[in-house]
TORKOL-4160 file (C-alpha; in steps of 0.2 Angstrom, whole numbers, padded with zeros to 4 digits, m for minus):
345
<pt num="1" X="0000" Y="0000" Z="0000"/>
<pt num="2" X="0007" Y="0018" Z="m0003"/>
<pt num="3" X="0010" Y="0029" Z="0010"/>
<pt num="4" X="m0003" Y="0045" Z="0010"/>
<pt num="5" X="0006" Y="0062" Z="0005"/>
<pt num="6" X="0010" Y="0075" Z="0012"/>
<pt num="7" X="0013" Y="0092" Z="0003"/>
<pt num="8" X="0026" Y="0101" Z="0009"/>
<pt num="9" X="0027" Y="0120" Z="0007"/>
<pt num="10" X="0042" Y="0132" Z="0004"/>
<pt num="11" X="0057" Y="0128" Z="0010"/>
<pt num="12" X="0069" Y="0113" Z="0018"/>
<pt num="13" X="0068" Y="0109" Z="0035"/>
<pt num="14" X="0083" Y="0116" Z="0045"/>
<pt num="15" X="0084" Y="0110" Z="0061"/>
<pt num="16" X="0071" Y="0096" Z="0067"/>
<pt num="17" X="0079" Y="0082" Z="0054"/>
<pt num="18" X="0076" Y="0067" Z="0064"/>
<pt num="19" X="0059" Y="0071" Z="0065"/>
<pt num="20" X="0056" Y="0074" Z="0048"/>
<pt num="21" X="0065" Y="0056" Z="0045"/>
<pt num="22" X="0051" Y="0052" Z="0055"/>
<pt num="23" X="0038" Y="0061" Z="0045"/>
<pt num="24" X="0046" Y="0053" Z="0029"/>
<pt num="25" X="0043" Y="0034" Z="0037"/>
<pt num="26" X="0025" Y="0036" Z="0038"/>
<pt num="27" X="0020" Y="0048" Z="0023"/>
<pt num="28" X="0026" Y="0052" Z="0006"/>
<pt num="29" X="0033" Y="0071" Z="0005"/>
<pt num="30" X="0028" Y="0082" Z="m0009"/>
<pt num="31" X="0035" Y="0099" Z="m0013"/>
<pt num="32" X="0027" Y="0114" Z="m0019"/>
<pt num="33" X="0043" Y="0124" Z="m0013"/>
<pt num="34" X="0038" Y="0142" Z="m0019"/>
<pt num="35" X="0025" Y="0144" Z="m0031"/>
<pt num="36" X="0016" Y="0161" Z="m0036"/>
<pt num="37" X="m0004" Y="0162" Z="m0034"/>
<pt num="38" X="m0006" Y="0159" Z="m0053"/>
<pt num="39" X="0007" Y="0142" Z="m0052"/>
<pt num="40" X="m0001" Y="0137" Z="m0039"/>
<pt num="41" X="m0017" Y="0136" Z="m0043"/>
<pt num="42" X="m0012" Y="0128" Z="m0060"/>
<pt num="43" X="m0006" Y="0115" Z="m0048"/>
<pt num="44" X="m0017" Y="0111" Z="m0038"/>
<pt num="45" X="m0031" Y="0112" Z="m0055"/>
<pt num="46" X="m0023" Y="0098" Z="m0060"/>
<pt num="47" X="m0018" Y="0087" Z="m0045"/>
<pt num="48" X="0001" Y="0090" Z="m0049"/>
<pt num="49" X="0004" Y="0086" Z="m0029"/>
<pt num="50" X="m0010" Y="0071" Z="m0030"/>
<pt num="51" X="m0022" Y="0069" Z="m0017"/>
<pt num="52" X="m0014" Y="0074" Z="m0002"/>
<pt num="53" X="m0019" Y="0071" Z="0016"/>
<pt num="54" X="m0010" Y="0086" Z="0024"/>
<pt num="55" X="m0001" Y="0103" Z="0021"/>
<pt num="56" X="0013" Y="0105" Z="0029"/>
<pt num="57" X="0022" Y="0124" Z="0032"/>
<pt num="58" X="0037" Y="0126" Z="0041"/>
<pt num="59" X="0043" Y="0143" Z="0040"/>
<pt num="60" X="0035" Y="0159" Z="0038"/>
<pt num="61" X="0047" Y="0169" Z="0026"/>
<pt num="62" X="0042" Y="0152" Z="0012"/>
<pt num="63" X="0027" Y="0143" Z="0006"/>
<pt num="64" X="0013" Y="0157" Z="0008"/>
<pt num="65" X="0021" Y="0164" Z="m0009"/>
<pt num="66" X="0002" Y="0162" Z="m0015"/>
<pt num="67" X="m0006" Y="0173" Z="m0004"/>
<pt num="68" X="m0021" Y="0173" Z="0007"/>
<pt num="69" X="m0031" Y="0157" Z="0006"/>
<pt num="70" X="m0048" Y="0160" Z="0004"/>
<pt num="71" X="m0061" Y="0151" Z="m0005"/>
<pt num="72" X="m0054" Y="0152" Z="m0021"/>
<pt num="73" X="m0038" Y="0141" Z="m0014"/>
<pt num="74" X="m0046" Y="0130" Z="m0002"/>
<pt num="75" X="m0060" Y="0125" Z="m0017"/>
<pt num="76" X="m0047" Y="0116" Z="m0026"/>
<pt num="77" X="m0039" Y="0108" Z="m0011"/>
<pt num="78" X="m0042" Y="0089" Z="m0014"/>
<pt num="79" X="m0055" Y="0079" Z="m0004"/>
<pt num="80" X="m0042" Y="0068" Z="0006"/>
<pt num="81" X="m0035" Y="0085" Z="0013"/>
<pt num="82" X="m0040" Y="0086" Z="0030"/>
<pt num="83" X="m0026" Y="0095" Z="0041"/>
<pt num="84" X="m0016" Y="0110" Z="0039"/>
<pt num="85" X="0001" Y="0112" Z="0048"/>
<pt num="86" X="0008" Y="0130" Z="0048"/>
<pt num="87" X="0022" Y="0141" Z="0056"/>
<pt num="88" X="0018" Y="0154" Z="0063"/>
<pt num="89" X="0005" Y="0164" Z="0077"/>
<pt num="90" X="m0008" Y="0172" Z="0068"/>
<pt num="91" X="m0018" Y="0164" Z="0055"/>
<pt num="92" X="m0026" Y="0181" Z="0047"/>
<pt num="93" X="m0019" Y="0176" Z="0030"/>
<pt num="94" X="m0031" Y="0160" Z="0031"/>
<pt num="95" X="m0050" Y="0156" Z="0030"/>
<pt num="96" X="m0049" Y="0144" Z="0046"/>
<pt num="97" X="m0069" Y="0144" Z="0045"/>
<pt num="98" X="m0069" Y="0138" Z="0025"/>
<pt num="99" X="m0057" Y="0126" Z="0030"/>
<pt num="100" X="m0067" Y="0120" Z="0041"/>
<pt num="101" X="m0083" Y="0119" Z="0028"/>
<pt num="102" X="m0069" Y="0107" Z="0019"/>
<pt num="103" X="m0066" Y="0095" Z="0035"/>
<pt num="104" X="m0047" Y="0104" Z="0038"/>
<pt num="105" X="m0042" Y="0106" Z="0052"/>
<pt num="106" X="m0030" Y="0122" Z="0052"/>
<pt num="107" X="m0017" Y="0122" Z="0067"/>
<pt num="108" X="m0005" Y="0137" Z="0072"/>
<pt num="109" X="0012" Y="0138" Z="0081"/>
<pt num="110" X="0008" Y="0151" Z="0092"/>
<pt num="111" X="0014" Y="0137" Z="0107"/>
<pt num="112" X="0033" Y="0137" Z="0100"/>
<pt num="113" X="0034" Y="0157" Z="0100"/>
<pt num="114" X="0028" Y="0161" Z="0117"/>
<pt num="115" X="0044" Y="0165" Z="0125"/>
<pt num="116" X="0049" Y="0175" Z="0110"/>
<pt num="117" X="0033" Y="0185" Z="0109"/>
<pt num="118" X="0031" Y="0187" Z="0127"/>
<pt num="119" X="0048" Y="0195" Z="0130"/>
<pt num="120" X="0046" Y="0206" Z="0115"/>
<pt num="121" X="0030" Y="0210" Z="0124"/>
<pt num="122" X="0041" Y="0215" Z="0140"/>
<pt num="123" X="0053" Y="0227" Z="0133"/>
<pt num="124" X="0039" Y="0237" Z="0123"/>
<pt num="125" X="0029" Y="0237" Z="0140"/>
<pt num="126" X="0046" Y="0242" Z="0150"/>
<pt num="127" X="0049" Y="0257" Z="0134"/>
<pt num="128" X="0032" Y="0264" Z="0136"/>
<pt num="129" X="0035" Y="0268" Z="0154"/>
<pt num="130" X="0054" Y="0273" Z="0152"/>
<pt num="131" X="0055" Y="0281" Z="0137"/>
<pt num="132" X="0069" Y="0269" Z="0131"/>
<pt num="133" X="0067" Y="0273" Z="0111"/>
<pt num="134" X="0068" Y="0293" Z="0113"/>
<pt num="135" X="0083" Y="0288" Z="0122"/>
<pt num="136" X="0091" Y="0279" Z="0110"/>
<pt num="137" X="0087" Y="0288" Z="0095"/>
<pt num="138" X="0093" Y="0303" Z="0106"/>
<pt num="139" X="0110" Y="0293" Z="0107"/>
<pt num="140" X="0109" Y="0288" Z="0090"/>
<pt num="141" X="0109" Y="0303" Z="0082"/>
<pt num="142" X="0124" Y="0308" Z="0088"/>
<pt num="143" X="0118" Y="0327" Z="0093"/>
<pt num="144" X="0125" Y="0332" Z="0105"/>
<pt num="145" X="0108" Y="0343" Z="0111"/>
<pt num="146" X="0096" Y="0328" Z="0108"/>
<pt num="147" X="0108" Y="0319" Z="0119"/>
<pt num="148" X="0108" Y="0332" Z="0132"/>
<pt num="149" X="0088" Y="0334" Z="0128"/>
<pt num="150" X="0085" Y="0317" Z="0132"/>
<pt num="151" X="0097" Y="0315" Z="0149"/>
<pt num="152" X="0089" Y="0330" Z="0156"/>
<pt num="153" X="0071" Y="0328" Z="0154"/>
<pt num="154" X="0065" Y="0309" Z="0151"/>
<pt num="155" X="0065" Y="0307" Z="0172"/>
<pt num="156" X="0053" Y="0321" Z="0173"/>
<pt num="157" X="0039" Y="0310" Z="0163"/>
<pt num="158" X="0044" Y="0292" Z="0166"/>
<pt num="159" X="0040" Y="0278" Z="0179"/>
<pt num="160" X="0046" Y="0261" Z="0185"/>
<pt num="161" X="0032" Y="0250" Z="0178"/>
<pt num="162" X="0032" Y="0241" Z="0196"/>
<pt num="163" X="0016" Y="0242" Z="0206"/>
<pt num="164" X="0005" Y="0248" Z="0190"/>
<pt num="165" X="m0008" Y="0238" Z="0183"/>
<pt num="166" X="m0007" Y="0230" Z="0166"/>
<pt num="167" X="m0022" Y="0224" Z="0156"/>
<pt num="168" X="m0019" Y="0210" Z="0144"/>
<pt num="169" X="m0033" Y="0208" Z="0131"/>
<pt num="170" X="m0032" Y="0189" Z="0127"/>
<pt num="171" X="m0026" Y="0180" Z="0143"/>
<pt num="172" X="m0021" Y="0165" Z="0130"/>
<pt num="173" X="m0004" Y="0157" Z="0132"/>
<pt num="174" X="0006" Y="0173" Z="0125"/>
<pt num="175" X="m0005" Y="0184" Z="0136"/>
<pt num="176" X="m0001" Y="0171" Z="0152"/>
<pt num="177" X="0018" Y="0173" Z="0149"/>
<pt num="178" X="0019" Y="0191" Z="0147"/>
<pt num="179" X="0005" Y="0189" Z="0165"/>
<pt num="180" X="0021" Y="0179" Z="0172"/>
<pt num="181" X="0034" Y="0189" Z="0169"/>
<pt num="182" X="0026" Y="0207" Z="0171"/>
<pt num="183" X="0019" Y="0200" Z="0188"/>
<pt num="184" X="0035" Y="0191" Z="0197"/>
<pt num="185" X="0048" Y="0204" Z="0188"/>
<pt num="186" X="0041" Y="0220" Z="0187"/>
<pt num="187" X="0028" Y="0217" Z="0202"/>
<pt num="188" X="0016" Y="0223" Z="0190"/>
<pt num="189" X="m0004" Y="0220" Z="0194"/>
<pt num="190" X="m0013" Y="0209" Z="0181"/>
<pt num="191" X="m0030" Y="0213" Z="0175"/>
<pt num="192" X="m0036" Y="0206" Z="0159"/>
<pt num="193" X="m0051" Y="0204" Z="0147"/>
<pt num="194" X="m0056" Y="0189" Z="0137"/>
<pt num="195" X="m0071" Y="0180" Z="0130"/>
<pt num="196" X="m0071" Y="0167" Z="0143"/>
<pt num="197" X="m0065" Y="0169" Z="0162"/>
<pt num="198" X="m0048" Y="0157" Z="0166"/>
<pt num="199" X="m0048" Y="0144" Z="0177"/>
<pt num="200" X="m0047" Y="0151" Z="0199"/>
<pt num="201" X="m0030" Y="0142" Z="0197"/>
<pt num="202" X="m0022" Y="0153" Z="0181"/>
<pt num="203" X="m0030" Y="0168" Z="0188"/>
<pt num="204" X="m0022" Y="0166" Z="0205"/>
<pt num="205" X="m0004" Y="0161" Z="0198"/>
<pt num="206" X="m0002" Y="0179" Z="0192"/>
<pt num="207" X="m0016" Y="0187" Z="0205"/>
<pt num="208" X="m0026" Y="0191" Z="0190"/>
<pt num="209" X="m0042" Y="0200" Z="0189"/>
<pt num="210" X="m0054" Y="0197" Z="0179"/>
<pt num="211" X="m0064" Y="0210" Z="0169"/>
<pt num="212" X="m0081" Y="0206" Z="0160"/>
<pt num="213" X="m0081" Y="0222" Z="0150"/>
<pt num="214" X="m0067" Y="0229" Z="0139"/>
<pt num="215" X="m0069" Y="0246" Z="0144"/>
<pt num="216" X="m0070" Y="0243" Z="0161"/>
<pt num="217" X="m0052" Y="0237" Z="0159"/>
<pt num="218" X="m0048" Y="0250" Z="0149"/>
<pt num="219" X="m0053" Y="0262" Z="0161"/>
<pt num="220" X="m0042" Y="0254" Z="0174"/>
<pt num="221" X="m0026" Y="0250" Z="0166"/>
<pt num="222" X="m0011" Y="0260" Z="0168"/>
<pt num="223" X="m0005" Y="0247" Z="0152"/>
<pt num="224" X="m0016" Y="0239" Z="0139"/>
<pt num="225" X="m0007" Y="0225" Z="0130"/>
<pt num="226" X="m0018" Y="0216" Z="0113"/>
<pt num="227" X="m0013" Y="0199" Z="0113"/>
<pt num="228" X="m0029" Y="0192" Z="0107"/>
<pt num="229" X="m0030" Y="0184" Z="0089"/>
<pt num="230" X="m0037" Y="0193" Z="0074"/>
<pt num="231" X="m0056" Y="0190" Z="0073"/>
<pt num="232" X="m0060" Y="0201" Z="0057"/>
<pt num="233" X="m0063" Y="0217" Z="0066"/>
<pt num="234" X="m0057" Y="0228" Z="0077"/>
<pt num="235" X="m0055" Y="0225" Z="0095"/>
<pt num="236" X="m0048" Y="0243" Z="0099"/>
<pt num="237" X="m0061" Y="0255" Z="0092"/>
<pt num="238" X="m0060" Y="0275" Z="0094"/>
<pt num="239" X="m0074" Y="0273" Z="0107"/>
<pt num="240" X="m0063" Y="0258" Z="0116"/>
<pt num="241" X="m0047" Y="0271" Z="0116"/>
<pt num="242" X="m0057" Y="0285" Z="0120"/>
<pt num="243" X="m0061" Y="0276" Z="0136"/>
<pt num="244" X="m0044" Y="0273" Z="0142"/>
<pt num="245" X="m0036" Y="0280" Z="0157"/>
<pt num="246" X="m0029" Y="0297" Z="0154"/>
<pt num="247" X="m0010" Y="0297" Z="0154"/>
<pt num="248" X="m0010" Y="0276" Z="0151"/>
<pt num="249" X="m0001" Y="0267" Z="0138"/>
<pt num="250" X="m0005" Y="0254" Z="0122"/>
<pt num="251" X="0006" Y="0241" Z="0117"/>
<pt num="252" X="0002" Y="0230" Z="0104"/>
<pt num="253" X="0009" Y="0211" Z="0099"/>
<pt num="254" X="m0006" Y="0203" Z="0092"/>
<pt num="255" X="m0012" Y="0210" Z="0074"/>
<pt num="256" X="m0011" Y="0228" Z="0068"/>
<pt num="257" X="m0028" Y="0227" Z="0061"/>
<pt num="258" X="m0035" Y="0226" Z="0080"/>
<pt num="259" X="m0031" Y="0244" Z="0083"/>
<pt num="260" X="m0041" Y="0259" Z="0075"/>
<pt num="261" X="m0023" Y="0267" Z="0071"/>
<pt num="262" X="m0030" Y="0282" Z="0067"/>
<pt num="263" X="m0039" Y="0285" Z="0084"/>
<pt num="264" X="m0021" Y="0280" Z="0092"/>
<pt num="265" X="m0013" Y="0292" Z="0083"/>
<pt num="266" X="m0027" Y="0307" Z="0091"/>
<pt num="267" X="m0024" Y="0298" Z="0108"/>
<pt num="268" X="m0006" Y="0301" Z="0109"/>
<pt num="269" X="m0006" Y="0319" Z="0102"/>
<pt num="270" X="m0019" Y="0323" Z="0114"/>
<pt num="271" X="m0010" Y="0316" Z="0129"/>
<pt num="272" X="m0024" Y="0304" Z="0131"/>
<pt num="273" X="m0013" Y="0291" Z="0131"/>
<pt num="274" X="0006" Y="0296" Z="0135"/>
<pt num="275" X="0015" Y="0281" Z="0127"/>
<pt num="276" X="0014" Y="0266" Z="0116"/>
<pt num="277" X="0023" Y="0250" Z="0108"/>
<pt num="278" X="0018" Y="0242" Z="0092"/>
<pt num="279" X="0026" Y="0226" Z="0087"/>
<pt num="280" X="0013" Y="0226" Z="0072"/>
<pt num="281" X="0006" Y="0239" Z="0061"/>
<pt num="282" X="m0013" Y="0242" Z="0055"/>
<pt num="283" X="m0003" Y="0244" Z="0035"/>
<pt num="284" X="0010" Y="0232" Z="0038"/>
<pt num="285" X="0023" Y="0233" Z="0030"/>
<pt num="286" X="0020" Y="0250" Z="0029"/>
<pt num="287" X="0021" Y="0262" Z="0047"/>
<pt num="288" X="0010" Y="0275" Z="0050"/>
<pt num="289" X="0021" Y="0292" Z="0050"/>
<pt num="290" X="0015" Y="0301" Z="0059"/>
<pt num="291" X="0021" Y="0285" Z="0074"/>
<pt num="292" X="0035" Y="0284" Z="0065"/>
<pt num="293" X="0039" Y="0303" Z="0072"/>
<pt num="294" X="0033" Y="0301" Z="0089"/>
<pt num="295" X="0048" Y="0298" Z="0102"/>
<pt num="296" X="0035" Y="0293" Z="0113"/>
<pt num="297" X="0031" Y="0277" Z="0102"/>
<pt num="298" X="0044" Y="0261" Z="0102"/>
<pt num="299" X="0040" Y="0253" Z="0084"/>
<pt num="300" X="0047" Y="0236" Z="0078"/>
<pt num="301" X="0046" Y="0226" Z="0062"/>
<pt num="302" X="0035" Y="0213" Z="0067"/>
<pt num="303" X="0049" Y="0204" Z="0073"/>
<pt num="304" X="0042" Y="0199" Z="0093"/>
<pt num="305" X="0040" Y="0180" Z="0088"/>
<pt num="306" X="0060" Y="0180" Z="0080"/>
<pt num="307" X="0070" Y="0170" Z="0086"/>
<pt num="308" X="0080" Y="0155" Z="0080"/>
<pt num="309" X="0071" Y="0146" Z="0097"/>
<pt num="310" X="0053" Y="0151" Z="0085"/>
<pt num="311" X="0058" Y="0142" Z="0072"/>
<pt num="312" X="0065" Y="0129" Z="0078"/>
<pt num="313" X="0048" Y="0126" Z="0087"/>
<pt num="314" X="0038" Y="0130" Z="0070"/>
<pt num="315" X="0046" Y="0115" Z="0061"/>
<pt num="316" X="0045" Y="0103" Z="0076"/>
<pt num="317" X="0025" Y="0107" Z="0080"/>
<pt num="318" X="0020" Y="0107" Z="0064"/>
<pt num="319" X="0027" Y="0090" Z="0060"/>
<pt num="320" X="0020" Y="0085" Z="0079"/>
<pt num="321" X="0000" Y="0091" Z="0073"/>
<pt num="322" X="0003" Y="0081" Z="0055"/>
<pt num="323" X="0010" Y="0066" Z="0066"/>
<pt num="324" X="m0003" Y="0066" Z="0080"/>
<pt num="325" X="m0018" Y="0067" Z="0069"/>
<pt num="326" X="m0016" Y="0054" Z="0058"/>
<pt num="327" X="m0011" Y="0042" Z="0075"/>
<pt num="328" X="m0023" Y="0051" Z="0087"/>
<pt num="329" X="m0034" Y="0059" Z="0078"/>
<pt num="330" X="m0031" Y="0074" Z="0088"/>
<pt num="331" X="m0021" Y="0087" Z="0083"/>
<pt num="332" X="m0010" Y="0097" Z="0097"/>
<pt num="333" X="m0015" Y="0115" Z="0092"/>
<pt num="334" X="m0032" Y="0117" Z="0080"/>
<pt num="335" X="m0039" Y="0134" Z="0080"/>
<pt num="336" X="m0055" Y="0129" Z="0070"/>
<pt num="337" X="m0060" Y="0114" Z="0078"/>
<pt num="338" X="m0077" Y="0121" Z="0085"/>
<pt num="339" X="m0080" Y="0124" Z="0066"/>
<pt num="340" X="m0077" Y="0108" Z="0061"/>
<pt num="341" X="m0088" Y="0100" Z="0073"/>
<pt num="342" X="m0103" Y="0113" Z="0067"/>
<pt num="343" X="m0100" Y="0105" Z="0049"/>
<pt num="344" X="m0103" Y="0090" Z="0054"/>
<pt num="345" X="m0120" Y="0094" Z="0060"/>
C-alpha cells in the first residue's frame, strides 16, 4: 500500500531532521517549494501534488508565496485534505472557517513562539514607561543637544512600571507569559479581558483579575497590552481608546488590524494616552508616519516571535500536529475545531 502524501510548502527543513526522518517513514513528501498564486493554482487544477492528506508549512518567510487562502484556494484543495500544519502565530492570512466547511483542520504555532513574543511584549511594555526609544534615538543621532535633551528631561515624565496595573486583552498562552513575567519581575498587577473567564487556578498564579467588560479594563489599566487573535474586526475601536485612562499606555503584539490606528494616533497627540509600543502595524509593512515621528512610540518590524528558538519550534509542531492526527486523531494545536464540529451537524 502507498503511503498518503504530504505536501510540503516552501522551504527545507533546518533543524528538526530526525523528526522529519520520522515524517518521511510514515508519509510520502511532496513539494510545492515556492510557487506564485497563478502556479499554484495551476497546480493544484490539475492534482500536480496528487491527493494529499495534509499541508505542511514550516517557515513563515516560504510557502505562503500564493497569498491569502480564501475560498478560491481552499475550493481546489483535494478531498483527502484534512489537516493543515503552519508556522507561525496568527492565521489572518487564512479562511480557518472555510477550512473547516472542507473538513481541515487548520493548526498554528503560536505554542513554539511564546517565549519569544512574550519577551518582546516585555521590553515594549518596560519602553512605554521609560521612554527607552527617545533615548536611544537621542543617542543615535549623535547630537550632542538631543543627547543632552533626552538626559535632562526623560525622568521628569517616566515611571518604574512596578506596582501599576497592566491589562492584557487575550489571557491566551502569550497573554499568560507576558502575566508571568510582568507579575513576578516587574511586580506589575494583572488585569485582563477575554471571551471566557480562566480557570481560579491561572487567575491566581499571576493574582489576576478578571474584567467582564473591555472598557472597564480600559478604564483601569495603567498598560493595555492586545494579545488576542485577529477575529475580522477591530477590538480597539476609537470609542474603546477614547475610554482609556488618561495618561496610560498601548502596546500591541497581536495584529495591527486590532487597533483603529487612526484613533491611536489622536490619543497620543492629545495626551490621552502618553506612550505606546507596536510590534505590528494596521498597514503592515508600511508604518503610519505620523508613529514613526513620535519619540514617545517604540516601533518594531513585526519581529516579537523571531527567534532561532521560534523556528526551531515551528518545524517541530508542525510536523507534531501532522503526526498526532493521523495516529490520534487529535491534533495538538487546532484553531477551528469548534468549526469543524458545526459542519458535521
Amino acid at each position: 500500500m502507498s503511503k498518503p502524501i504530504v505536501l510540503h510548502l516552501g522551504d527545507d527543513i533546518k533543524w528538526n531532521r530526525e523528526l522529519y526522518v520520522t515524517l518521511q517513514s510514515k508519509f510520502a513528501i511532496v513539494r510545492s517549494h515556492s510557487m506564485s498564486r497563478p502556479e499554484f493554482t495551476a497546480a493544484l487544477k490539475i492534482r500536480k501534488f496528487g491527493d494529499f492528506v495534509a499541508m505542511y508549512r514550516p517557515f513563515w518567510n516560504t510557502g505562503g508565496e500564493m497569498g491569502n487562502w480564501d475560498d478560491e484556494l481552499i475550493s481546489l484543495l483535494p478531498k483527502s485534505c484534512k489537516i493543515y500544519a503552519s508556522a507561525g502565530a496568527g492565521f489572518d492570512w487564512v479562511d480557518t472557517r472555510r477550512l473547516a466547511q472542507s473538513g481541515i483542520i487548520y493548526c498554528n504555532a503560536a505554542a513554539a513562539c511564546t517565549e519569544s513574543v512574550a519577551d518582546a511584549a516585555i521590553w515594549l511594555i518596560l519602553s512605554t514607561f521609560r521612554a527607552f526609544s527617545w533615548s536611544s534615538t537621542a543617542a543615535r543621532s549623535l547630537s550632542v543637544p538631543r543627547f543632552q535633551d533626552a538626559n535632562r528631561n526623560i525622568a521628569a515624565v517616566t515611571h518604574n512600571p512596578n506596582s501599576h496595573a497592566l491589562g492584557i486583552v487575550g489571557l491566551g498562552k502569550i497573554g499568560y507569559r507576558v502575566a508571568q513575567k510582568a507579575s513576578v519581575a516587574f511586580g506589575m498587577k494583572i488585569m485582563y479581558n477575554d471571551i471566557r473567564r480562566m480557570p481560579t487556578d491561572i487567575e491566581e498564579s499571576v493574582s489576576a483579575t478578571f474584567y467582564e467588560k473591555l472598557d472597564d479594563l480600559l478604564a483601569a489599566a495603567d498598560c493595555t497590552l492586545v494579545a488576542t487573535p485577529f477575529g475580522g474586526d477591530k477590538v480597539l475601536q476609537a470609542s474603546n481608546i477614547a475610554r482609556m485612562k488618561k495618561g496610560s499606555r498601548l502596546v500591541n503584539i497581536a495584529r495591527g488590524k486590532l487597533i483603529d490606528e487612526d484613533a491611536l494616533v489622536a490619543a497620543l497627540e492629545s495626551g490621552q494616552l502618553v506612550s505606546a509600543g507596536l510590534d505590528v502595524h494596521y498597514d503592515e509593512p508600511r508604518v503610519n508616519a505620523k508613529l514613526a515621528a513620535m519619540p514617545n512610540v517604540e516601533l518594531l518590524a513585526h519581529t516579537a516571535g523571531a527567534s532561532v528558538e521560534s523556528h526551531v519550534g515551528f518545524e517541530r509542531l508542525g510536523m507534531e500536529n501532522i503526526l498526532g492526527f493521523y495516529e490520534t486523531g487529535k491534533a495538538v494545536t487546532p484553531v477551528n475545531a469548534q468549526w469543524i464540529k458545526e459542519s458535521k451537524l
